[in-house]
VEXDREN-2710 file (C-alpha; in Angstrom, 1 decimal):
% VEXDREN-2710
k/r/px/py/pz
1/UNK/128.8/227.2/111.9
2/UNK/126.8/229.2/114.4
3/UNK/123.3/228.0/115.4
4/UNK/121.8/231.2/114.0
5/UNK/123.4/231.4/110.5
6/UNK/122.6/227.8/110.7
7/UNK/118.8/228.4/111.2
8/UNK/119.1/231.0/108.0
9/UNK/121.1/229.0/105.6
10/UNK/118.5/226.3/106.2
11/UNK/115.4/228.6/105.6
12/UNK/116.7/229.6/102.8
13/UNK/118.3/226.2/101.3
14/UNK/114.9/224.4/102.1
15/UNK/112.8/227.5/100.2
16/UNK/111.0/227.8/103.4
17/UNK/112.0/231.7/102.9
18/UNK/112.4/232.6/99.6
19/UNK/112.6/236.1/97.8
20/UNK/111.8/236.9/94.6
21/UNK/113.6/238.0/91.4
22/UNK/112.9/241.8/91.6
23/UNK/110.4/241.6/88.8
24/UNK/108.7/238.9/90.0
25/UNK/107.2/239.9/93.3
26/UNK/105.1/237.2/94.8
27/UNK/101.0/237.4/95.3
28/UNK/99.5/237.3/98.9
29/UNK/95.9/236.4/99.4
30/UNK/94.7/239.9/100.2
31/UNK/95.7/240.8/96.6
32/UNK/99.1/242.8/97.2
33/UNK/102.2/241.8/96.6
34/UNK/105.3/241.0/98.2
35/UNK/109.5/240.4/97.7
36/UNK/109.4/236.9/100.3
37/UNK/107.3/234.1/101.1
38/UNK/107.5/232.0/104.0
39/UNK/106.7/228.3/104.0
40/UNK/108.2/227.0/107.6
41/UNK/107.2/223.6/107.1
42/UNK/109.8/223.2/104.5
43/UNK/112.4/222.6/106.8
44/UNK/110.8/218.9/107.0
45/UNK/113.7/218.3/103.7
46/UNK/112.0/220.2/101.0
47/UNK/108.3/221.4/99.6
48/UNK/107.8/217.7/98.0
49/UNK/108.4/215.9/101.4
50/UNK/106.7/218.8/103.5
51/UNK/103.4/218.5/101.3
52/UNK/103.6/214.6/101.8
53/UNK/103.7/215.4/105.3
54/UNK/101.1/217.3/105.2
55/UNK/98.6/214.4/102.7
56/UNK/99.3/211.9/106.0
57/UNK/98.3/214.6/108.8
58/UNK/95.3/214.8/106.6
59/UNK/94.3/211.5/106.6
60/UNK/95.2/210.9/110.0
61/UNK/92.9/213.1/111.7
62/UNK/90.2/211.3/110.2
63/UNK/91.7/208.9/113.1
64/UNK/92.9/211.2/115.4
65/UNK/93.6/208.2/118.0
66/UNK/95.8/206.7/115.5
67/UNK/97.4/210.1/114.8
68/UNK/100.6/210.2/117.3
69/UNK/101.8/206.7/116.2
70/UNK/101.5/207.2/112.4
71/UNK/102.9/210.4/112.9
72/UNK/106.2/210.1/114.6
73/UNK/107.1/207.3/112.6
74/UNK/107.0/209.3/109.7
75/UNK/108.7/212.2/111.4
76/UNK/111.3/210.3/113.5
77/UNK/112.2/208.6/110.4
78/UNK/112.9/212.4/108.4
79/UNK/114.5/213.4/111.9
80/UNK/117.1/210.5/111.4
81/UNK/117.3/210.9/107.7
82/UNK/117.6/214.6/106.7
83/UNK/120.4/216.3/108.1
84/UNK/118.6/219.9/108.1
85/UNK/115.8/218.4/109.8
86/UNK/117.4/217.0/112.5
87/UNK/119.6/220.0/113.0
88/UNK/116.6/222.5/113.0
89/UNK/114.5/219.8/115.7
90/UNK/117.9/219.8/118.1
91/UNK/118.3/223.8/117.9
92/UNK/115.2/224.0/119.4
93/UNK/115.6/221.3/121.5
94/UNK/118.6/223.3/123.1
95/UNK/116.5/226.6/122.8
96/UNK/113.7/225.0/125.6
97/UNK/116.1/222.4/127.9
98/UNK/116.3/225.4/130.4
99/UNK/112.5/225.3/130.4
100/UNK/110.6/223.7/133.4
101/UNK/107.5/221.7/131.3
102/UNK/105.4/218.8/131.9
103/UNK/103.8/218.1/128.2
104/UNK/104.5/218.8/124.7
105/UNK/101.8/220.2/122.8
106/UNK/101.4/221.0/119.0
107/UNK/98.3/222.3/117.0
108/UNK/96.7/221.5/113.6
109/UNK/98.6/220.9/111.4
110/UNK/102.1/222.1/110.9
111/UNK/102.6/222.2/114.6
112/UNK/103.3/218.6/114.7
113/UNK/106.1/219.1/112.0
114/UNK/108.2/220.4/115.5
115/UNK/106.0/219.6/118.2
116/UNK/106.1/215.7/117.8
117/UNK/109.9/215.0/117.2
118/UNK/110.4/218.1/120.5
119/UNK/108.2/215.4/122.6
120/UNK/110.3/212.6/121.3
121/UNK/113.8/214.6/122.2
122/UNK/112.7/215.6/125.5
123/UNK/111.1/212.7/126.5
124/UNK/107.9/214.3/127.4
125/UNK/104.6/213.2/126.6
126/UNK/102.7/214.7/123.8
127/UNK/99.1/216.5/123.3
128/UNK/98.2/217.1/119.4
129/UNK/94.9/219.7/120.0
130/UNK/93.2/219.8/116.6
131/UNK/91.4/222.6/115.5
132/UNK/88.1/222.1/116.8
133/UNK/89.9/222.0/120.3
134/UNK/89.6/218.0/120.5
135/UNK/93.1/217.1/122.4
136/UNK/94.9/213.9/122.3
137/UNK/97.5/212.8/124.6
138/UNK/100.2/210.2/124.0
139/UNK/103.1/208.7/125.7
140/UNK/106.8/209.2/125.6
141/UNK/107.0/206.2/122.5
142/UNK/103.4/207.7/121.0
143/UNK/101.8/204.1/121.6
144/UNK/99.3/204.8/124.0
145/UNK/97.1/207.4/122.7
146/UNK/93.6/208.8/124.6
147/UNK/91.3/211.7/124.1
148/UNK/91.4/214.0/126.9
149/UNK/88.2/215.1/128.8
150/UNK/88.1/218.2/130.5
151/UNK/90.6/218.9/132.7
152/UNK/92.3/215.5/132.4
153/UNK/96.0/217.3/132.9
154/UNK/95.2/219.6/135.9
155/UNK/98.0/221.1/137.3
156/UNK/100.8/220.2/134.4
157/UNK/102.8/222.5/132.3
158/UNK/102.9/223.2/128.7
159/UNK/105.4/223.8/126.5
160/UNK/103.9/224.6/123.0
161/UNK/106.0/224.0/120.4
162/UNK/104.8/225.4/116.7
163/UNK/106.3/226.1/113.2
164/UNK/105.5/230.1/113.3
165/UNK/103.8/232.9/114.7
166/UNK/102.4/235.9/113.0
167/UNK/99.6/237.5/115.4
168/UNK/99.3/234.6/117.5
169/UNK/95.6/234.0/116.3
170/UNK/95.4/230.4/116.5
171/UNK/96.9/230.5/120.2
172/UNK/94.0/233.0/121.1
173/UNK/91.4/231.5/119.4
174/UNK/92.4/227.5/119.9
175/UNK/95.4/226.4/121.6
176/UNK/95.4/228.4/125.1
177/UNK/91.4/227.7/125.4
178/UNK/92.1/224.0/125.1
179/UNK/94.8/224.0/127.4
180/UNK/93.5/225.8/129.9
181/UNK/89.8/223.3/129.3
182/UNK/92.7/220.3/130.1
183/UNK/93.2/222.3/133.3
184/UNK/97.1/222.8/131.8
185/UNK/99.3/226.1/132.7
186/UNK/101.5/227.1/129.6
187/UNK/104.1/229.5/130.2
188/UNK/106.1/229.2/127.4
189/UNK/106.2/228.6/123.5
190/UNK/108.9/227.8/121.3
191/UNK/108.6/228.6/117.4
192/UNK/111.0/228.2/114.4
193/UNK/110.3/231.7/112.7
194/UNK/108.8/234.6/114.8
195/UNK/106.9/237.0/111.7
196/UNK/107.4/240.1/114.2
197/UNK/103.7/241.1/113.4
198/UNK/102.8/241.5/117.1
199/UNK/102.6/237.7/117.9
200/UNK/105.2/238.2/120.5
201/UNK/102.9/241.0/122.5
202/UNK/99.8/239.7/122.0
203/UNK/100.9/236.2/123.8
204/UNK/103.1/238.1/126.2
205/UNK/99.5/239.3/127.7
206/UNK/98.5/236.1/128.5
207/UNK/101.6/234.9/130.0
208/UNK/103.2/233.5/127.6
209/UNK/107.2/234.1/126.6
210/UNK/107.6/233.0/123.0
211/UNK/111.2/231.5/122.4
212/UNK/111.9/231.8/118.0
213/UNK/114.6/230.4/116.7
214/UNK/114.6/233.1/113.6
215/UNK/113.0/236.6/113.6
216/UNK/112.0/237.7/110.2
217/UNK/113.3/241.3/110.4
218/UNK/115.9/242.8/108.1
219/UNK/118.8/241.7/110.0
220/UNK/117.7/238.4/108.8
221/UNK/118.3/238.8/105.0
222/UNK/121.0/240.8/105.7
223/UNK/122.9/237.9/107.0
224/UNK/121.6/236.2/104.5
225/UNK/123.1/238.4/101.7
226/UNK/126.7/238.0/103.2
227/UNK/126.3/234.1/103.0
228/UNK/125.7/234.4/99.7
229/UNK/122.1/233.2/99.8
230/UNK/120.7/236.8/98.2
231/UNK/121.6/239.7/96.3
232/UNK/122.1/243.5/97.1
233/UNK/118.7/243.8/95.3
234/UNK/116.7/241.5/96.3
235/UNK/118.0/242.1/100.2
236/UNK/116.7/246.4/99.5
237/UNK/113.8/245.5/98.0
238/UNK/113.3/243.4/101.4
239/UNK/114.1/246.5/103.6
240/UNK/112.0/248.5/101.2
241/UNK/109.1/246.0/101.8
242/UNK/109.1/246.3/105.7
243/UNK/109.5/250.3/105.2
244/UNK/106.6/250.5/103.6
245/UNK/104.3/247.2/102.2
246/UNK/102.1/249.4/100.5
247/UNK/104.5/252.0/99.1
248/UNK/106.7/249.2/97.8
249/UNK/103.4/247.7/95.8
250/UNK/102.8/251.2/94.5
251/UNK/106.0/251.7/93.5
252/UNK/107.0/247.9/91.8
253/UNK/103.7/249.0/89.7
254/UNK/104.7/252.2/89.0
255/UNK/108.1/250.9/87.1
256/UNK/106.2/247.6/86.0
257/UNK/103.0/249.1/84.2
258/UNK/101.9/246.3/82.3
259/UNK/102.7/243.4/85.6
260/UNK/98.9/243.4/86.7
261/UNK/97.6/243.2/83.0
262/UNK/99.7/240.3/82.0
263/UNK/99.5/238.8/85.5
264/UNK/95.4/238.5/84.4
265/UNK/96.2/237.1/81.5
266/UNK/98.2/234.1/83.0
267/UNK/94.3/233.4/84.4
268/UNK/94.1/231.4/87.6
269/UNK/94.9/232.5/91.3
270/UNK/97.3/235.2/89.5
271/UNK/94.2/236.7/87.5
272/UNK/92.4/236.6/90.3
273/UNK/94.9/238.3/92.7
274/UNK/95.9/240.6/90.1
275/UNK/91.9/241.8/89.6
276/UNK/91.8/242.0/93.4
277/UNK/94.4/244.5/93.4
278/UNK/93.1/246.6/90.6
279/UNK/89.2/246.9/92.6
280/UNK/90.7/247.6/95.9
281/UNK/94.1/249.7/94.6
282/UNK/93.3/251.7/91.2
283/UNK/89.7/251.0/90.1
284/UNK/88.3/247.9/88.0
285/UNK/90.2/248.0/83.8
END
């Protein structure tokens, strides 16, 4: 199989993209709605194992210096054990060997998902920078762990490794800061799924070129569709989505008038959406 209908047949067998039944668009925080959701961590095996992942990265940054060796055994472990793992970690392995880098680094939380078993493949070093900019090196077997002062890596190269990128906010606000604190150059990124929400740019003017295994454009589902892994309808109202976001809201609530009442009555984060889209959209009921 090719490496890129690879990439998508495992997005979409993993749920980490999924699309909706086209009467059933999903919520977003902001209170609009949506035909896809994108949950990149996934790709760990499934949503149970992801969100297991997830508990221990938790509880292990109440340690942080314990944090590299009791998270690569977990991951290594998943790396040898779930095919779609493993084949996700060596595509982007490929994706970066032409890349000249120093260090592997991977930020809170699902970074480490990628960033740690990237480290392990390459045989680099690893720096996990949490998200109050507190950086942690380890060693090429994750056993010797320290806490990095100010430039303590002056004058190596970074290759960031993350599970996404939407408008590159955490790299602006946490990741390049800390870095370039550690004294560190960082030329280069490497993500599973690029959002194409102006990530790409906005890290471009700093320096950085972002390497993405999968773009999430329409080109995307459409491949999708003719694996079999969506239908006609669910891939147009995709492309009717990225048109338009707020046309394709207006119009889903057009043909569904009763969604946002009934939505309110299934109370919880639904209700709660489904009110925040009436005040800002159409006026309180």
């Amino acid at each position: 199989m090719d490496q890129d209908q690879m990439i998508i047949k495992a997005l979409f067998d993993t749920l980490a993209i999924r699309v909706s039944p086209t009467d059933q668009p999903f919520w977003y925080t902001s209170g609009t709605l949506g035909p896809y959701y994108i949950n990149t961590h996934f790709l760990y095996g499934s949503e149970a194992q992801a969100n297991q992942l997830l508990t221990l990265i938790e509880q292990a940054i109440k340690a942080p210096l314990d944090l590299p060796q009791v998270l690569s055994a977990a991951i290594l472990e998943q790396y040898q054990q779930e095919p779609v793992f493993k084949a996700v970690i060596d595509r982007l392995v490929d994706a970066v060997s032409d890349l000249d880098f120093d260090v592997v680094s991977g930020g809170e939380r699902r970074d480490f998902f990628f960033s740690i078993p990237v480290a392990a493949r390459t045989g680099k070093p690893h720096v996990a920078i949490l998200k109050n900019g507190t950086a942690y090196w380890s060693d090429q077997n994750f056993q010797m762990v320290r806490e990095l002062p100010d430039r303590a890596l002056h004058g190596q190269t970074f290759l960031h490794v993350a599970d996404l990128v939407t408008e590159a906010s955490s790299y602006t606000r946490t990741w390049l800061p800390t870095i370039a604190r550690l004294g560190g150059t960082i030329t280069n990124t490497a993500v599973v799924v690029d959002r194409v929400q102006g990530g790409r740019e906005i890290l471009a003017q700093s320096g950085v070129e972002l390497t993405a295994l999968a773009k999430i454009d329409l080109a995307l589902f459409e491949n999708a569709q003719q694996a079999g892994l969506l239908t006609p309808e669910q891939t147009e109202q995709v492309k009717r989505f990225m048109q338009d976001p707020h046309q394709y809201m207006v119009q889903f609530l057009s043909e569904h008038p009763n969604f946002l009442h009934e939505q309110i009555r299934l109370g919880g984060k639904a209700a709660e959406r489904a009110q925040r889209c009436l005040d800002q959209n159409y006026g309180p009921i």
